[in-house]
N, C-alpha and C positions, 0 to 999 in steps of 0.2 A: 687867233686873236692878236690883235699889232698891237705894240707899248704906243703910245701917245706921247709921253714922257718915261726916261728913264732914273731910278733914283740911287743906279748904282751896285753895288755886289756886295751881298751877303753870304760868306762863309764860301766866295768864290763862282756865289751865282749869280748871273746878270737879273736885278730887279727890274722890272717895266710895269708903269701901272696906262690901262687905257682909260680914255675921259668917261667911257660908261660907269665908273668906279665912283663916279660921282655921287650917282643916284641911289647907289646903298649910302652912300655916307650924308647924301640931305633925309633920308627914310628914316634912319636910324637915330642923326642929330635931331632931328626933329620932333619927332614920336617920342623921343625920351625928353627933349628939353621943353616942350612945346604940351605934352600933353601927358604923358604916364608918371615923370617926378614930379611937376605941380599936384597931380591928384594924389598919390600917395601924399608928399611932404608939402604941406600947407604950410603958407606963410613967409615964404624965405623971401630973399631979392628974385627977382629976373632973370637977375645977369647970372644967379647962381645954378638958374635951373638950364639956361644956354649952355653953360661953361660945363656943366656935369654931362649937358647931350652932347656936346663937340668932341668931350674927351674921352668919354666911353665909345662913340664913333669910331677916333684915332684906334682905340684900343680894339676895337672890336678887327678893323682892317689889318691892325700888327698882330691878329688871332688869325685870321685866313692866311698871311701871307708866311707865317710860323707854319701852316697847315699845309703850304705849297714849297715851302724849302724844307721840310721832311721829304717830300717825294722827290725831289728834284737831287739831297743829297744823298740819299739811298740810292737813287737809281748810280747815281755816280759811282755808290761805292762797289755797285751790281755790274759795271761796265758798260754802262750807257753814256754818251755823249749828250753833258747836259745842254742847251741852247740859251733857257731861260723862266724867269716865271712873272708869270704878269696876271695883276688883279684887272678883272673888269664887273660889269653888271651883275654875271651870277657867283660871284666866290673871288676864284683864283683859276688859274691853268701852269702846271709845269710842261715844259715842253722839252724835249730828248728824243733824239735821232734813234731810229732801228727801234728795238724789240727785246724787251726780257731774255736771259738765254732758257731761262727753264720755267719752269711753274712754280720752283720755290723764288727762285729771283720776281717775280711778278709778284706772287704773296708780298713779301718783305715790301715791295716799291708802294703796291695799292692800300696796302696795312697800316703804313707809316703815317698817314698825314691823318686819319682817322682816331688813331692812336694819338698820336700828337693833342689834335685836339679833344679828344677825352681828357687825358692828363690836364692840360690846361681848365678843364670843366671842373676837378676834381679839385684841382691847386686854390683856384678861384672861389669853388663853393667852402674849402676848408677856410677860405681867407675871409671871407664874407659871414661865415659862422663866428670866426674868431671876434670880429669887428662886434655883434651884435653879443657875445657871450661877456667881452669886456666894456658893456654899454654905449655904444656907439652905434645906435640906431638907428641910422640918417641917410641921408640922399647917399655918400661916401658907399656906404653899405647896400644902398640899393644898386647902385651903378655895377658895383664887382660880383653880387648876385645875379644881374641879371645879364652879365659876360661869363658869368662859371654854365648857368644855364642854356645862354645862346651859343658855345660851343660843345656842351653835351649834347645839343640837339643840330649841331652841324655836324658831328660827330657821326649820328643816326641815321641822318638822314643821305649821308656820303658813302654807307653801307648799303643803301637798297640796292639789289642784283638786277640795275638795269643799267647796260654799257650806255653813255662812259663813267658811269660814275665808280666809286672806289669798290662799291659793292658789285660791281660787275666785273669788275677787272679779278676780284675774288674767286667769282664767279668761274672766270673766262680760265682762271688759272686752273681750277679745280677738274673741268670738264677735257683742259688741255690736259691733266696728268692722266685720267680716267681712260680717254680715247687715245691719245699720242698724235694726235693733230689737230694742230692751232690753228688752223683755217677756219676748219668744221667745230669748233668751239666756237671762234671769231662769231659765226652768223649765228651759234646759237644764243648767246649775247647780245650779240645786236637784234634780234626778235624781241628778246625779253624786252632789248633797250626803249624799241618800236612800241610795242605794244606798253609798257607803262607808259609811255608818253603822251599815246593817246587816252589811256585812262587819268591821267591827271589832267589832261586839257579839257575832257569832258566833267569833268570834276569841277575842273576853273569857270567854267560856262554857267555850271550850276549856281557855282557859291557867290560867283559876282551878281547872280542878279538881288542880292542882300550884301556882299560887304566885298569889297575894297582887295580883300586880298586873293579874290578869286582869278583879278588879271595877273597877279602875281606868277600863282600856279597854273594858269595857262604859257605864258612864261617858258617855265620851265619844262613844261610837257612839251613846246614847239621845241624845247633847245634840246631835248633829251632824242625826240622824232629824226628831226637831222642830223646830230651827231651820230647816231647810232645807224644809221643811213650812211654817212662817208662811213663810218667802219668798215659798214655791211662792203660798201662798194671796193674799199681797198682791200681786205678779206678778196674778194671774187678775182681780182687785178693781181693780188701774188699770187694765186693758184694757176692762172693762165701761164704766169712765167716761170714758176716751182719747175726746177731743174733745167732751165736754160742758160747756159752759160754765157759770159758776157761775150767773149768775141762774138755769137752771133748777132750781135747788134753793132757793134765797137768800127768808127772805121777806120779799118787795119791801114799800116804804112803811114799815120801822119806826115804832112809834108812841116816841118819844123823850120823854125829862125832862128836868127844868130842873136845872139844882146847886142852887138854892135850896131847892127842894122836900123834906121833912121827912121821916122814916122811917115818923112814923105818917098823914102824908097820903098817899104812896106807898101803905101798906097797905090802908090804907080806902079810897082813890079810887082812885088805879089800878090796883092788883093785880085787886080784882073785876071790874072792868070788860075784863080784855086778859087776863090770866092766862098773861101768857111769861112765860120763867124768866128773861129778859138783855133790858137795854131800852139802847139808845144813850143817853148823856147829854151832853145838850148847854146850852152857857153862850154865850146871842146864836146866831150862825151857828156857832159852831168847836164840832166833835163832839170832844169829850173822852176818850170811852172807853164803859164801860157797866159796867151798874150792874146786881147779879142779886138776884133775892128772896129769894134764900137769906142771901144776907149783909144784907140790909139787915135780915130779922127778926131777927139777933144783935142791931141795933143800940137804943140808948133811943131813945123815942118823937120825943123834940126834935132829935135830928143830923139834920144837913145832910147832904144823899144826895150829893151834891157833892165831901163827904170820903172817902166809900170808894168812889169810880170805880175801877176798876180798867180799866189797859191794854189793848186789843184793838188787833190787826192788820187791815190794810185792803189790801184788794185791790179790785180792778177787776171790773168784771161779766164780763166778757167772759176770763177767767181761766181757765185750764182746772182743771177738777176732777180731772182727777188728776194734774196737778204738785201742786195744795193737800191732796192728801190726808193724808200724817203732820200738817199743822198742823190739820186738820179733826176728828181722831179725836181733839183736845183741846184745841182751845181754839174760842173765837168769832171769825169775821172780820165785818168791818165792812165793806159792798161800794157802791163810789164808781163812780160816772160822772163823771169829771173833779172837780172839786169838791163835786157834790151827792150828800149819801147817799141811796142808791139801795135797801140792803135790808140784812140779816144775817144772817148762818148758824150754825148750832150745831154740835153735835155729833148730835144727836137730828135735827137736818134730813138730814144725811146719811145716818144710820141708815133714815129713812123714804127718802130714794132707791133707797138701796140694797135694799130689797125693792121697788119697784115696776121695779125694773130687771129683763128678761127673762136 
């Protein structure tokens, strides 16, 4: 899921919200300003029943996005590389490179934002008691009621043991400690994921033909179906490669460039001659990074290919291929024997693995 807009880093982590994030917050502005505090709280202004659905809205998306920087900073504090979290149409999503190292590392990450938001349920219902115990009986009280409630039931519903949700990752970890392979956990979670999916879509079929929120939970059954689907399919994709080392893929000897060297000597001299898309760039002994054709033909003829290196990761030959997979499917690594560069990998090198694999 793409950010649309970004609104910046919390606590170190890139926020991005996509424009589907809209339609929870006209659902939820609306429904409460438009139709459930008019009928509870009769009589007020207009503008008061707008402003109390606008703002519990606001509130209700700084409740998810509280729900996705729990996960996002656990995972970090677990040894994940966080990437980002971005709200869209059904919640939030935190996104982080690789894999849990253990089953208790996975507890702790999928725990967190569940957790999170209970506490928030509990904080808000206390506050929302407090409001009506010292007579304040009012739209004010109803708004923070029904945010203590709508995340004890985001809470709940973030527990059901069907991948991906938080209850499956529970799941996943559980099954992963039991048997000692996460692969064969992986699909069995992702069945579960499957199979609830389609029981709530068939559910959603039902209840729409009487109310509204039946497309809802269809919805979420189609989104539950295909998430739990790429799982399934990545699960299958690291088993093929489980204990292959990367030089069998990597290709050895890269021919590498100098930083000195010119955008339009590059073109002319070595692009015909090699015709890779990413070459190593090196200054004396020390590999800098690398340097791709595609950028260098943005660039004028006289730059120094030196200035638009860009950063690659490095890894070891002897590295297995499918720990490095999510870094694989996008970016380049740079592959070391001790000090010496030994070879580099693409994205398109893996692609051609992956079909010559049985």
């Amino acid at each position: 899921m793409n950010d649309t807009f970004r609104l910046g880093r919390i606590g170190g982590v890139r926020v991005g919200v996509n424009w589907t994030v809209l339609v929870i917050f006209i659902l939820v502005a609306y429904g409460l300003g438009a139709e459930r505090l008019p009928q509870a709280y009769k009589g007020l202004n207009p503008v008061v029943y707008a402003l109390g659905g606008l703002l519990t809205a606001v509130a209700f998306l700084a409740s998810l996005l509280a729900h996705e920087l729990a996960h996002a900073i656990v995972a970090r504090r677990n040894g994940l590389t966080v990437e980002g979290v971005t709200l869209w149409l059904l919640g939030g999503v935190a996104r982080f490179e690789g894999e849990p190292a253990s089953p208790g590392a996975e507890v702790r990450i999928a725990g967190s934002g569940p957790m999170v938001s209970l506490l928030l349920g509990l904080v808000l219902g206390a506050g929302a008691g407090l409001l009506l115990v010292t007579g304040m009986d009012g739209l004010v009280a109803g708004c923070v009621a029904w945010l203590a409630a709508i995340n004890v039931v985001l809470a709940f519903f973030n527990v059901i043991p069907a991948a991906p949700l938080d209850g499956g990752r529970l799941v996943h970890a559980l099954l992963w400690r039991l048997s000692g392979d996460r692969t064969k956990a992986t699909l069995r979670t992702a069945q579960t994921g499957h199979g609830v999916g389609w029981a709530a879509t068939v559910a959603g079929f039902y209840l729409s033909l009487w109310t509204f929120s039946g497309l809802w939970l269809i919805l979420v059954g189609w989104f539950l179906i295909v998430a739990s689907g790429l799982e399934a399919g990545q699960a299958r994709t690291r088993a093929r490669l489980d204990g292959i080392p990367i030089r069998r893929i990597m290709t050895p000897d890269p021919f590498t460039v100098p930083g000195s060297m010119t955008a339009a000597e590059f073109l002319h001299e070595m692009l015909p001659r090699h015709r890779h898309t990413a070459y190593p760039l090196v200054d004396g002994d020390v590999v800098r990074g690398v340097v791709t054709a595609a950028r260098i033909r943005d660039e004028d003829a006289g730059t120094r290919i030196g200035a638009v290196v860009e950063e690659a990761e490095r890894t070891s030959a002897e590295a297995s291929l499918a720990e490095l997979l999510p870094r694989l499917t996008k970016e380049r690594l740079l592959v070391f024997d001790g000090d010496r560069l030994v070879g580099i990998v693409t994205p398109r090198d893996l692609t051609r693995a992956l079909e010559r694999l049985p």
